[in-house]
One Martini backbone bead per residue (centre of mass of N, CA, C, O) as a GRO file, in nm:
protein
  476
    1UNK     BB    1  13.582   5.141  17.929
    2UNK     BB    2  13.318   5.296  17.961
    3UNK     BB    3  13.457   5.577  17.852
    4UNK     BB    4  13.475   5.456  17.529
    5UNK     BB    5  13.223   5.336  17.492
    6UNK     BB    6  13.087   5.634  17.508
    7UNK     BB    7  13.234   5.712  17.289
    8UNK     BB    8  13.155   5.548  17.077
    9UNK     BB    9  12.839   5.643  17.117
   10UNK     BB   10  12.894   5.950  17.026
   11UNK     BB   11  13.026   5.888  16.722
   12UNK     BB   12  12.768   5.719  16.598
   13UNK     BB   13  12.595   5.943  16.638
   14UNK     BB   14  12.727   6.145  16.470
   15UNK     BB   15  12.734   5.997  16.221
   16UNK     BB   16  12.429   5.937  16.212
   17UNK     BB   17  12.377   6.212  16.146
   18UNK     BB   18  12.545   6.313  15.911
   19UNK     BB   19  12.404   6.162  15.746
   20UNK     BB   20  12.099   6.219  15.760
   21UNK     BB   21  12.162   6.519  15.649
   22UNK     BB   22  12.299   6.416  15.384
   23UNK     BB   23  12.025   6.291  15.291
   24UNK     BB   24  11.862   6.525  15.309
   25UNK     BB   25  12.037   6.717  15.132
   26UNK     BB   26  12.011   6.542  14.890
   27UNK     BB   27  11.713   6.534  14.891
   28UNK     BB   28  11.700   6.832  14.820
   29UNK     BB   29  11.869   6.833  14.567
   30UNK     BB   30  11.740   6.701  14.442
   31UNK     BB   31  11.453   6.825  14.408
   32UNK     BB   32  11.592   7.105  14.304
   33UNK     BB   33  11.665   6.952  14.031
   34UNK     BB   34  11.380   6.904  13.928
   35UNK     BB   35  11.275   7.132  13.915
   36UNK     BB   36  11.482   7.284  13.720
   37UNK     BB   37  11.405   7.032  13.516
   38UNK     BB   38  11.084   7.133  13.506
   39UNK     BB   39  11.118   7.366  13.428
   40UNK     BB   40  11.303   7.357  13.177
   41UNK     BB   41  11.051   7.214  13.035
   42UNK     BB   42  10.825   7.415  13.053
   43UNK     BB   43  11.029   7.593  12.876
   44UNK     BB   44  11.026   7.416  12.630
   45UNK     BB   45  10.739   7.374  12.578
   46UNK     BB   46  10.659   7.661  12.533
   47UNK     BB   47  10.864   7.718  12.283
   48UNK     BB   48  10.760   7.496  12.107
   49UNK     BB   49  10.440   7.583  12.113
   50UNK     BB   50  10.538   7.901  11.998
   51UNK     BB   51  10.736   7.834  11.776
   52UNK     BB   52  11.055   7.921  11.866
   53UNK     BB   53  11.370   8.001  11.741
   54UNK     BB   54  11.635   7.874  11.938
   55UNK     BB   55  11.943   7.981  12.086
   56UNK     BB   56  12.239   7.882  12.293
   57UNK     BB   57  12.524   8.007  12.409
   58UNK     BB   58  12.851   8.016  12.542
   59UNK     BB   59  13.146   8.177  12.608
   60UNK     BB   60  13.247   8.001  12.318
   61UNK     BB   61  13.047   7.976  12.115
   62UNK     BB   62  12.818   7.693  12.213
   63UNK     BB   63  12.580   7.501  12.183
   64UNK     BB   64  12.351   7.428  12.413
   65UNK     BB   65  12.049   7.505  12.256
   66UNK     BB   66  11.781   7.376  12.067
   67UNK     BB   67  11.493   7.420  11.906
   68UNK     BB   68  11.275   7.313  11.755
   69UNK     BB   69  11.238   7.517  11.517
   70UNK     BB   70  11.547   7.501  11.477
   71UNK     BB   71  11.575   7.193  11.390
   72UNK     BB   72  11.398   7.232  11.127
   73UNK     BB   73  11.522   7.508  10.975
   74UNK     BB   74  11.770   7.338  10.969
   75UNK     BB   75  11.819   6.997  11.024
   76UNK     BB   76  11.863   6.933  11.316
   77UNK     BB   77  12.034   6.720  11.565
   78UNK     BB   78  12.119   6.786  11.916
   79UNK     BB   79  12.314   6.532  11.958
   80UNK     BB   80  12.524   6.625  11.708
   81UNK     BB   81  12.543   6.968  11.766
   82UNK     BB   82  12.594   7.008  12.034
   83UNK     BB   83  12.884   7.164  12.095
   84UNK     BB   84  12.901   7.405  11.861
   85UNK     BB   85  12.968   7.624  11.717
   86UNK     BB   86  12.767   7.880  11.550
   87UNK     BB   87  12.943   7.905  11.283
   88UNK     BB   88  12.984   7.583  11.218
   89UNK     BB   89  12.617   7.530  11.225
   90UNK     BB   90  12.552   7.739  11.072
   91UNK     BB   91  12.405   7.872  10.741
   92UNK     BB   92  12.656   8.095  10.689
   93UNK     BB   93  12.777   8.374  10.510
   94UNK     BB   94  13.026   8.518  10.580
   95UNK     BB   95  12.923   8.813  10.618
   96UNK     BB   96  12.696   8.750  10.827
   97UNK     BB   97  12.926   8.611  11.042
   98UNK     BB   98  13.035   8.932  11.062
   99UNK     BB   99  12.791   9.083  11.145
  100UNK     BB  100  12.700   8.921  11.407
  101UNK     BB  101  12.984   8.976  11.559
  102UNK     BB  102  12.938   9.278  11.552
  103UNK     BB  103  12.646   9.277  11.698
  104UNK     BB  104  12.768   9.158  11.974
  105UNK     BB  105  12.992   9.341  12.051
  106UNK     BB  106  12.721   9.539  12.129
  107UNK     BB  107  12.535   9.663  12.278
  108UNK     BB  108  12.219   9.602  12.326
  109UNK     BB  109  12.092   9.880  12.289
  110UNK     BB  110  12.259   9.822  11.952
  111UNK     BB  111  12.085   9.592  11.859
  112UNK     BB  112  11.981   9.435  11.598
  113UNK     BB  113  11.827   9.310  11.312
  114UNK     BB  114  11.923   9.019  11.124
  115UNK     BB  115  12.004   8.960  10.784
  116UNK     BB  116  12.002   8.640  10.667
  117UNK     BB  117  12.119   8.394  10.451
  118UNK     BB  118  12.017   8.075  10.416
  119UNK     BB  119  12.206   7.757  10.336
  120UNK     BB  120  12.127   7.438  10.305
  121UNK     BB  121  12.114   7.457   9.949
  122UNK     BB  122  12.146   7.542   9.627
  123UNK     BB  123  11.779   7.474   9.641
  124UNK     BB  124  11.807   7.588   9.964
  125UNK     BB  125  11.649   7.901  10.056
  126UNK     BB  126  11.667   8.185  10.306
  127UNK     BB  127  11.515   8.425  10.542
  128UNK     BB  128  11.653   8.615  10.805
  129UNK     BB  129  11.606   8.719  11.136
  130UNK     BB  130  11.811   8.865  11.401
  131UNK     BB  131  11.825   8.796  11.737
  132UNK     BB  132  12.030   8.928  12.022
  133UNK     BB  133  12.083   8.789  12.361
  134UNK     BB  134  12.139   8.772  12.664
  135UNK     BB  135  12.223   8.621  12.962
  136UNK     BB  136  12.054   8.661  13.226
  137UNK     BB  137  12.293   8.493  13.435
  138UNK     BB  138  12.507   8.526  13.146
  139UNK     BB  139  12.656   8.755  12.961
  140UNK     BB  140  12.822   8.538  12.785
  141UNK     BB  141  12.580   8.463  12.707
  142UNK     BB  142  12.359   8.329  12.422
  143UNK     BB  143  12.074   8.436  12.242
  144UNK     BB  144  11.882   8.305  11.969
  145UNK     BB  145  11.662   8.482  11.757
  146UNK     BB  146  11.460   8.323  11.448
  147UNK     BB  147  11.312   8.451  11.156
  148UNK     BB  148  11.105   8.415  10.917
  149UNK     BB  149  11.182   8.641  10.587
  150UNK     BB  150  11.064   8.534  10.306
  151UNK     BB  151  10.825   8.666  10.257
  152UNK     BB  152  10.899   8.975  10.361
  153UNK     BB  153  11.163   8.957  10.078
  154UNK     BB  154  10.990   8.924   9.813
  155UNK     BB  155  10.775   9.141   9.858
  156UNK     BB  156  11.008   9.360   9.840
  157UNK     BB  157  11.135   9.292   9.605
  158UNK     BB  158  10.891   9.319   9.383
  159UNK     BB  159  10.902   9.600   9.435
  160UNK     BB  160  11.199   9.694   9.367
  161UNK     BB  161  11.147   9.553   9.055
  162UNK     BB  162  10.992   9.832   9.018
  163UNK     BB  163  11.172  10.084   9.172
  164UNK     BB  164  11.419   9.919   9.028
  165UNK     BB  165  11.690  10.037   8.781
  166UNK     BB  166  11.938   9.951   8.866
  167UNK     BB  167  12.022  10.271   9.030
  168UNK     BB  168  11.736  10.372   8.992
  169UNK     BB  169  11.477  10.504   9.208
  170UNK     BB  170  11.068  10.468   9.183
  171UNK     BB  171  10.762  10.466   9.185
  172UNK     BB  172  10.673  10.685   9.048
  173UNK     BB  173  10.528  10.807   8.746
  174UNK     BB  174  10.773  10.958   8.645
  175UNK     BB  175  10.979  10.726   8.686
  176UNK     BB  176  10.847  10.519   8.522
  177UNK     BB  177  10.871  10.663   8.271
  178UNK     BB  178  11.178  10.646   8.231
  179UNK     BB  179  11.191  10.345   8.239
  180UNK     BB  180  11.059  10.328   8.002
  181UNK     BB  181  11.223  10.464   7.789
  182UNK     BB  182  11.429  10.325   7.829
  183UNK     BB  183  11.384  10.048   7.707
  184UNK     BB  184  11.294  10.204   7.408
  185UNK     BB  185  11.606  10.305   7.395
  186UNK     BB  186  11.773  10.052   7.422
  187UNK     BB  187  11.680   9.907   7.103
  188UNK     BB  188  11.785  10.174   6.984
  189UNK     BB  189  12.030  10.411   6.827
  190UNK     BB  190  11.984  10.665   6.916
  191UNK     BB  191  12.010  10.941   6.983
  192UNK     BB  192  12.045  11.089   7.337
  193UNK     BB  193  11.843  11.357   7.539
  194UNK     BB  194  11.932  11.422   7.916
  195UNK     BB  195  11.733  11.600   8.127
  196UNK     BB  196  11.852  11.789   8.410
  197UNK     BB  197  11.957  11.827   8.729
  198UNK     BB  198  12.162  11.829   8.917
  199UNK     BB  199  12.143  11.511   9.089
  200UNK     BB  200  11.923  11.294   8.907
  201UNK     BB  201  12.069  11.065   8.713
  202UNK     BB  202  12.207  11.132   8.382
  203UNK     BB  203  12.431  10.867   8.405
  204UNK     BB  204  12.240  10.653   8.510
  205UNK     BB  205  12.062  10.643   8.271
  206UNK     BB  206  12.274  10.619   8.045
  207UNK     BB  207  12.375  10.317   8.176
  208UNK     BB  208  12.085  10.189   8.085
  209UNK     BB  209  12.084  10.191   7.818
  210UNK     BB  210  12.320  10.026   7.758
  211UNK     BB  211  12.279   9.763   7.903
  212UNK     BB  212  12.008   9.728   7.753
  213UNK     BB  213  12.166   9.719   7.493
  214UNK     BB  214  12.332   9.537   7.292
  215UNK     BB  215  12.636   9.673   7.379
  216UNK     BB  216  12.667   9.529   7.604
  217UNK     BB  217  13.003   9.498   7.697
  218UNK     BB  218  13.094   9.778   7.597
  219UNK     BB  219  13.186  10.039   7.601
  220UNK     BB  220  13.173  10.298   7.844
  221UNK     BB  221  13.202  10.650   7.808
  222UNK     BB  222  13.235  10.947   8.008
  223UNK     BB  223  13.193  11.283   7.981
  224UNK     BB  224  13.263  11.634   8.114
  225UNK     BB  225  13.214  11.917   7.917
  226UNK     BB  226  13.294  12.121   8.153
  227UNK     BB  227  13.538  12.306   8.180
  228UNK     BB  228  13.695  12.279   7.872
  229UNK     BB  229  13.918  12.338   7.612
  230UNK     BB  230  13.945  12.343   7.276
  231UNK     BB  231  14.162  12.171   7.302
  232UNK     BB  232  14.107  11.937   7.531
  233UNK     BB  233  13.882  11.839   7.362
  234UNK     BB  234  13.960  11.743   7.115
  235UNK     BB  235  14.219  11.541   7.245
  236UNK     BB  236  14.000  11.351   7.403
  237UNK     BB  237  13.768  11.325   7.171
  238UNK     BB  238  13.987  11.227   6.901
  239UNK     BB  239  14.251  11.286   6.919
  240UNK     BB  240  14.674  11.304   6.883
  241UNK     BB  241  14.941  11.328   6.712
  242UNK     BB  242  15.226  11.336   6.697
  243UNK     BB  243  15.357  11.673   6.705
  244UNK     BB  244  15.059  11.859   6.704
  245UNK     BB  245  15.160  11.964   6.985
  246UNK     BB  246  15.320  12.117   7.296
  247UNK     BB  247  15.290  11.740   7.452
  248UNK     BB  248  15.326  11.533   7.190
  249UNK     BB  249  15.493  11.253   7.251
  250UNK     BB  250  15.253  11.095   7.073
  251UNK     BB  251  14.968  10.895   7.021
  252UNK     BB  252  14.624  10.958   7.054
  253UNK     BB  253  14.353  10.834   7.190
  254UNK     BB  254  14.024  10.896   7.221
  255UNK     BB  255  13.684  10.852   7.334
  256UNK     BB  256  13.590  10.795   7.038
  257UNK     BB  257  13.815  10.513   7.005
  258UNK     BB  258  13.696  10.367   7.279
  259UNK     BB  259  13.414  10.353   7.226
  260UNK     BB  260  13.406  10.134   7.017
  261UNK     BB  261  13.087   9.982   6.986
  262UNK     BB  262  13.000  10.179   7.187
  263UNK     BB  263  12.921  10.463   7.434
  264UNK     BB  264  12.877  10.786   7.487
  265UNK     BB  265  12.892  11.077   7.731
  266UNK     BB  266  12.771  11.331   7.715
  267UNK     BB  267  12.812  11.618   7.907
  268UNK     BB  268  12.749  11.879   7.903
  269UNK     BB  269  12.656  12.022   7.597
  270UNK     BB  270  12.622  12.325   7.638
  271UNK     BB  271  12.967  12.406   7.703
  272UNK     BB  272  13.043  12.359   7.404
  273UNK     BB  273  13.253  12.467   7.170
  274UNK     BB  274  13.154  12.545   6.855
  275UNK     BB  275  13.381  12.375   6.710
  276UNK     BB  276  13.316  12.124   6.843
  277UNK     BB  277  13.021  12.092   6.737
  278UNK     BB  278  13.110  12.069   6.443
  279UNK     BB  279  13.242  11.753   6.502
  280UNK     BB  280  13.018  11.613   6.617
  281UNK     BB  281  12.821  11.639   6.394
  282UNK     BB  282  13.023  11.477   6.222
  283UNK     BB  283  13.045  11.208   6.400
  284UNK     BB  284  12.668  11.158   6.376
  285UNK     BB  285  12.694  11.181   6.026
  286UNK     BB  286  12.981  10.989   5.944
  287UNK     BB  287  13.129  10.807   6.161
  288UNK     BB  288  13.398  11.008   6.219
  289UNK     BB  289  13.702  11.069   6.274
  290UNK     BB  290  13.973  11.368   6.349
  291UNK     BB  291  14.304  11.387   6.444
  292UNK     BB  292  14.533  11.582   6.548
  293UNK     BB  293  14.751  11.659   6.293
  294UNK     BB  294  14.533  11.493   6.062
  295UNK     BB  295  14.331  11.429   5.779
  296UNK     BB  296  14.228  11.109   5.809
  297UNK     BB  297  13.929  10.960   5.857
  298UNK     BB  298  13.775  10.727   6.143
  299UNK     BB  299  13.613  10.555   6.218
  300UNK     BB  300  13.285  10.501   6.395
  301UNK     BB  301  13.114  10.302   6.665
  302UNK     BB  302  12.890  10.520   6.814
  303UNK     BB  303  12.687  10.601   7.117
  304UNK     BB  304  12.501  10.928   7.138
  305UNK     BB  305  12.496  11.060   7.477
  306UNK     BB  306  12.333  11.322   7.629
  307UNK     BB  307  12.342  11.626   7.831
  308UNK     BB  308  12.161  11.838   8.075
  309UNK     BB  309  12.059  12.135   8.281
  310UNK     BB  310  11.963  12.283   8.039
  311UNK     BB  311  11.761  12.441   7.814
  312UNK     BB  312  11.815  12.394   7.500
  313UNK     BB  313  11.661  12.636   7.361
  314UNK     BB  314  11.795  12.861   7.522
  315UNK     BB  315  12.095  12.804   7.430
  316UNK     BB  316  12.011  12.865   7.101
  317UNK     BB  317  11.929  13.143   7.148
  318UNK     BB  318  12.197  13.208   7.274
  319UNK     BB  319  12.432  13.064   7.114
  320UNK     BB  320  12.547  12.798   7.274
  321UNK     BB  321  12.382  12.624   7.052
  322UNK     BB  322  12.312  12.438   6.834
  323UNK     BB  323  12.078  12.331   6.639
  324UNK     BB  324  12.139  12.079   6.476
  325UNK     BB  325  12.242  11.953   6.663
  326UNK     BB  326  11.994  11.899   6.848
  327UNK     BB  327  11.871  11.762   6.687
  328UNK     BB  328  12.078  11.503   6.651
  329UNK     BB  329  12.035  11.440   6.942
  330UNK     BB  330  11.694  11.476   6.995
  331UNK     BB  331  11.568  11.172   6.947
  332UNK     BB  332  11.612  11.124   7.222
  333UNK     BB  333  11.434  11.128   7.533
  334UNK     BB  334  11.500  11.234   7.897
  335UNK     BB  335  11.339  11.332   8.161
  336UNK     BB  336  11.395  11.482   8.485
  337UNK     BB  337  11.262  11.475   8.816
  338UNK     BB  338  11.286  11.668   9.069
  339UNK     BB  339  11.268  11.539   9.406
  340UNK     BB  340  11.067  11.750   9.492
  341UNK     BB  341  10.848  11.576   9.237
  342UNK     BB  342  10.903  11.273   9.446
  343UNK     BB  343  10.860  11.231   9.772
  344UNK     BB  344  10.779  10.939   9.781
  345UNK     BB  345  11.085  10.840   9.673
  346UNK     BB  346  11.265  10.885   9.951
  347UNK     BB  347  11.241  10.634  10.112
  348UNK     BB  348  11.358  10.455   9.879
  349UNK     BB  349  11.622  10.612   9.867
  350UNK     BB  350  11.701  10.577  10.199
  351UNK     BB  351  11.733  10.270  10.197
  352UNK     BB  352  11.894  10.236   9.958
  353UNK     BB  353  12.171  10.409  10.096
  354UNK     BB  354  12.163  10.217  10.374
  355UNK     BB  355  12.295   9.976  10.261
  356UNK     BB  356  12.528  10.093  10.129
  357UNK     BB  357  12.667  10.268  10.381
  358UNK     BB  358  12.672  10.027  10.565
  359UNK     BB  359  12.889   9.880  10.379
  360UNK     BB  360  13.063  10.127  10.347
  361UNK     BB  361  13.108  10.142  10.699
  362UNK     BB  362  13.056   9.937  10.866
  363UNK     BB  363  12.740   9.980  10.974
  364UNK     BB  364  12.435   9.905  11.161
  365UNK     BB  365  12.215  10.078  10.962
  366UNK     BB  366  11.852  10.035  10.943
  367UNK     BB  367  11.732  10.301  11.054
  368UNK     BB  368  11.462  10.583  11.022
  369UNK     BB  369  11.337  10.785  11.208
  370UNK     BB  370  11.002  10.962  11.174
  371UNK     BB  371  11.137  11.238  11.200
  372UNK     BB  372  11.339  11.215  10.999
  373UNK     BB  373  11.205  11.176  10.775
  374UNK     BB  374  10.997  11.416  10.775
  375UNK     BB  375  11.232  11.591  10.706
  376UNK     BB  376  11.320  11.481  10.427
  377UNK     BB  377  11.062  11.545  10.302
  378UNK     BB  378  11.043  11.851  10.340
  379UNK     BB  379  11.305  11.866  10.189
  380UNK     BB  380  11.401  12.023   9.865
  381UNK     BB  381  11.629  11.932   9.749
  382UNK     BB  382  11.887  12.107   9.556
  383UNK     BB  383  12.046  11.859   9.461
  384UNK     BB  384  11.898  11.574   9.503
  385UNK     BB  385  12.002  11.245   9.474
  386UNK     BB  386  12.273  11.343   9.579
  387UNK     BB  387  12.221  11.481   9.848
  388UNK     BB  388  12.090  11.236   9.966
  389UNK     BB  389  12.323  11.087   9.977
  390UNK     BB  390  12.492  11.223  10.134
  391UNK     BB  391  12.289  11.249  10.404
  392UNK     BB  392  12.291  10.976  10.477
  393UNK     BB  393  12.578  10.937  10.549
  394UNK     BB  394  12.623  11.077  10.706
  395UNK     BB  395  12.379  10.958  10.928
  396UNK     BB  396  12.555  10.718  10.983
  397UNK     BB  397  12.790  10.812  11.084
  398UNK     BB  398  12.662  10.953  11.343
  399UNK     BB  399  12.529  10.709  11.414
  400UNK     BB  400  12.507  10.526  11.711
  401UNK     BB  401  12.312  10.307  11.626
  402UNK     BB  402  12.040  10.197  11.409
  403UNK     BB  403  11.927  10.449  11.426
  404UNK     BB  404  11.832  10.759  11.286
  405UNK     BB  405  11.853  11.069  11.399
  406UNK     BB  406  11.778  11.387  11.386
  407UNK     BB  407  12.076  11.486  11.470
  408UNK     BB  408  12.213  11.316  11.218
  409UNK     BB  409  12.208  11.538  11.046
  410UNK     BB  410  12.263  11.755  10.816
  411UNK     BB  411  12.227  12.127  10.907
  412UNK     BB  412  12.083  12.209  10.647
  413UNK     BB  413  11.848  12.029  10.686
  414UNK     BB  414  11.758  12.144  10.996
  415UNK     BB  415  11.817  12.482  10.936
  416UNK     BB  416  12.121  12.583  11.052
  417UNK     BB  417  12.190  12.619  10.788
  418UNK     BB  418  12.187  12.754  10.511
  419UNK     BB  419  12.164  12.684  10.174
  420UNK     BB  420  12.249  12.623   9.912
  421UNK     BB  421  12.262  12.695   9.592
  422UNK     BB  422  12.118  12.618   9.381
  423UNK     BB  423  12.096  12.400   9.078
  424UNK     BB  424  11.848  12.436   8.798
  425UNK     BB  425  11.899  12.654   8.528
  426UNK     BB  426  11.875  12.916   8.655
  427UNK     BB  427  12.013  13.216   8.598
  428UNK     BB  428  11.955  13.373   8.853
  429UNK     BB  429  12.103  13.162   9.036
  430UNK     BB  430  12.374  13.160   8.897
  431UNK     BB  431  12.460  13.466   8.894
  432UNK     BB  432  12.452  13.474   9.204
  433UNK     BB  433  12.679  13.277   9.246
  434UNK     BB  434  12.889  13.404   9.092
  435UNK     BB  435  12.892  13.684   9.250
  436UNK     BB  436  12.956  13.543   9.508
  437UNK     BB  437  13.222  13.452   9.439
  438UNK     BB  438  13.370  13.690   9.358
  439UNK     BB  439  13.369  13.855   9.598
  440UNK     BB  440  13.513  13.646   9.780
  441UNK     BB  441  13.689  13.679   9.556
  442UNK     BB  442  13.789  14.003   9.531
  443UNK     BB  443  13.814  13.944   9.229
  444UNK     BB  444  13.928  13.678   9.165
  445UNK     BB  445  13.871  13.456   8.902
  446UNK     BB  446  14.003  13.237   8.967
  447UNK     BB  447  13.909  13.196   9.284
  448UNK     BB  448  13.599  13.185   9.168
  449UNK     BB  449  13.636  12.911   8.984
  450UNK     BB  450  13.712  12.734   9.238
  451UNK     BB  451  13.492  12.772   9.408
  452UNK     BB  452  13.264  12.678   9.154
  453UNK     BB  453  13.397  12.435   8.966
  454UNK     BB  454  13.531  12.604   8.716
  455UNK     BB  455  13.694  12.712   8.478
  456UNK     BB  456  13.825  13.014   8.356
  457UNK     BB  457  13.684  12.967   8.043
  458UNK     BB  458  13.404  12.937   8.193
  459UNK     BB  459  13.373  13.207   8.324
  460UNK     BB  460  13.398  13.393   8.104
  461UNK     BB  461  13.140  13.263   7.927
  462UNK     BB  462  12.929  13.326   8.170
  463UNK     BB  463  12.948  13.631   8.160
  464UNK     BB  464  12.907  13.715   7.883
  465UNK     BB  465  12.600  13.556   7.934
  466UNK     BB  466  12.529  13.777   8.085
  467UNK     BB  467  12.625  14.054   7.922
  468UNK     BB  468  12.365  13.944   7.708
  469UNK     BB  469  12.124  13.967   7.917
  470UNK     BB  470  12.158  14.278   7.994
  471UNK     BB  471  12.107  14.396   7.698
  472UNK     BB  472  11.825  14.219   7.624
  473UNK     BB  473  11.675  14.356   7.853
  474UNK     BB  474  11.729  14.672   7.792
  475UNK     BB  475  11.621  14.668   7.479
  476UNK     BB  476  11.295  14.586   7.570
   0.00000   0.00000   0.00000
């Protein structure tokens, strides 16, 4: 009975002991509790008071956290939207929520800030740029911090729309001029002669007057006249009755009635064999155009912008365009600046490529390097902005981050390789380009006219007036 007794109070003893640690350890853990629970309101109350906008979600992507700036910014109450995944609760268009969790998907240290248009309502929107940050104690949690950049979004517009003009960019005096002529030339009716060496811009000129002119919604058809022969170049531009020549299994309609009621764009306009230069003429004159084949002539309104890379004045010395012709094509004026003679528009123009790029490689490549910047601008870009767009390019593909560096350019652009030879219409630079091509292709005029990208009747076109121009040295 005593050592029963003795047991039970050994017993009660254990137990009373138990409790009194279990109440301690309780009250431990209250303690660490609030103090967790103080610290967590000092830091609500900290990033609240520094105005800072931002969002934590779980590793389902739910919202757990929405500071007060954010929830002002969204017009949310936390109460109603905590626990909704943050596809669902943010006002984001299909494209920025995927482009967000593209970013997501990336090393933290190759996460850029991702600018995304916010749409609160029809009549309320707004451009944010976001940071996503990993989770200090749980990498699967994610932090979404929120600029908001509608105002220098505005102001970058406002530059962008003196700067870009359909898709020409440059903020340069150059530039400028050129976008007043399209204006000048956009609401009168007459042709127009578009001057500039290879990549500098001259269709994309010829587009924006169409676009500008009452002719906007007719269409715009761009033919390339260099390096096509004589009939190719009648039947694609006249069109032709069935059974005119052998192949002609149908009636074609030619681009220029094709274009009718609209613009047509004749490129290398001094590359045309005489005939068909006195067809033009016919064309700008009468406006009527002769299908091959028929003797009857068709209306046509259409209107007649042309391009060249070389001097028109000398091509007429040298008898390769008609005088007439020239006078009547170059009533109106557009002369396009070599790149490297508006070094200025060059971050402009690498801005607007790395959106462009960015998009249609689906890399988030938003940003180059001040070393990169500096080979750009310092490169003499003999193809133009047709080379910078393809270097741009090339930069992104190559880009392992979101930012450009020196290594992602191309290396001629770096100076590891030679450089292509101009194109600027300097016969010098023609010349030795051609006699190139000749020797690697040990003299087979095809396989040098296939190297240099024109036709075996341009290449013999060519060769004749390098031996005209030889002839006129010599007698000199």
């Amino acid at each position: 009975m005593i050592e029963r007794t003795g047991e039970l109070a050994r017993t009660n003893e254990q137990l009373h002991g138990e409790i009194e640690r279990r109440q301690r350890a309780e009250e431990q853990l209250e303690a660490a509790l609030q103090e967790v629970e103080t610290r967590r309101d000092d830091l609500v109350s900290i990033v609240n008071q520094l105005d800072v906008a931002a969002a934590i979600t779980d590793s389902q992507g739910r919202v757990t956290f929405l500071s007060r700036s954010a929830q002002e910014n969204f017009g949310m109450q936390p109460e109603k939207n905590l626990g909704k995944r943050w596809e669902e609760l943010f006002p984001f268009r299909g494209a920025d929520r995927a482009l967000l969790n593209a970013m997501m998907a990336r090393p933290t240290s190759e996460r850029a800030k991702t600018s995304v248009r916010v749409e609160l309502s029809p009549e309320r929107h707004y451009w944010m740029e976001i940071e996503i940050k990993d989770g200090p104690r749980d990498p699967q949690q994610r932090i979404f911090l929120f600029h908001d950049s509608t105002e220098i979004y505005n102001l970058r517009r406002q530059l962008d729309e003196r700067a870009l003009f359909r898709d020409l960019v440059g903020k340069s005096e150059a530039m400028q001029l050129v976008f007043q002529r399209i204006r000048l030339l956009a609401i009168v009716d007459s042709t127009v002669l578009i001057e500039g060496a290879t990549g500098t811009g001259k269709e994309l000129v010829a587009r924006a007057i169409h676009d500008h002119s009452h002719r906007q919604g007719k269409p715009f058809i761009a033919v390339n006249l260099a390096g096509l022969t004589l009939s190719l170049l009648n039947s694609l531009l006249f069109g032709h009755k069935r059974g005119a020549f052998t192949g002609a299994v149908a009636d074609q309609t030619g681009f220029f009635e094709a274009a009718d009621g609209g613009t047509i764009f004749l490129d290398e306009i001094g590359d045309v064999p005489p005939d068909v230069q006195t067809a033009l003429l016919r064309v700008i004159q009468e406006k009527e155009i002769v299908r091959l084949g028929e003797t009857k002539p068709r209306k046509v309104n259409v209107r007649v912008l042309a391009a060249t890379q070389h001097d028109p004045n000398n091509a007429v010395e040298d008898g390769r365009l008609r005088v007439d012709l020239l006078y009547r094509i170059r009533v109106g004026r557009v002369v396009l600046p070599l790149l490297r003679d508006r070094r200025g528009d060059i971050p402009l123009l690498i801005n607007h490529f790395l959106g462009l790029c960015s998009a249609a490689t689906g890399k988030a490549v938003q940003e180059i390097s001040h070393e990169a910047m500096r080979i750009m601008i310092d490169y003499p870009w003999p193809g133009n902005v047709r080379e910078l767009k393809s270097a741009v390019e090339f930069a992104v593909i190559q880009a392992r981050g979101s930012v450009i560096r020196e290594q992602d350019l191309p290396p001629e652009v770096l100076g590891l390789i030679p450089r292509p030879p101009s194109s600027l219409g300097q016969k010098e630079d023609e010349a030795q380009r051609i006699l190139a091509a000749i020797n690697r292709a040990k003299g087979n005029r095809t396989v040098a006219a296939a190297l240099l990208g024109i036709s075996r009747a341009t290449l013999y076109r060519r060769l004749a007036q390098m031996d005209r121009d030889t002839d006129k040295t010599r007698s000199q």
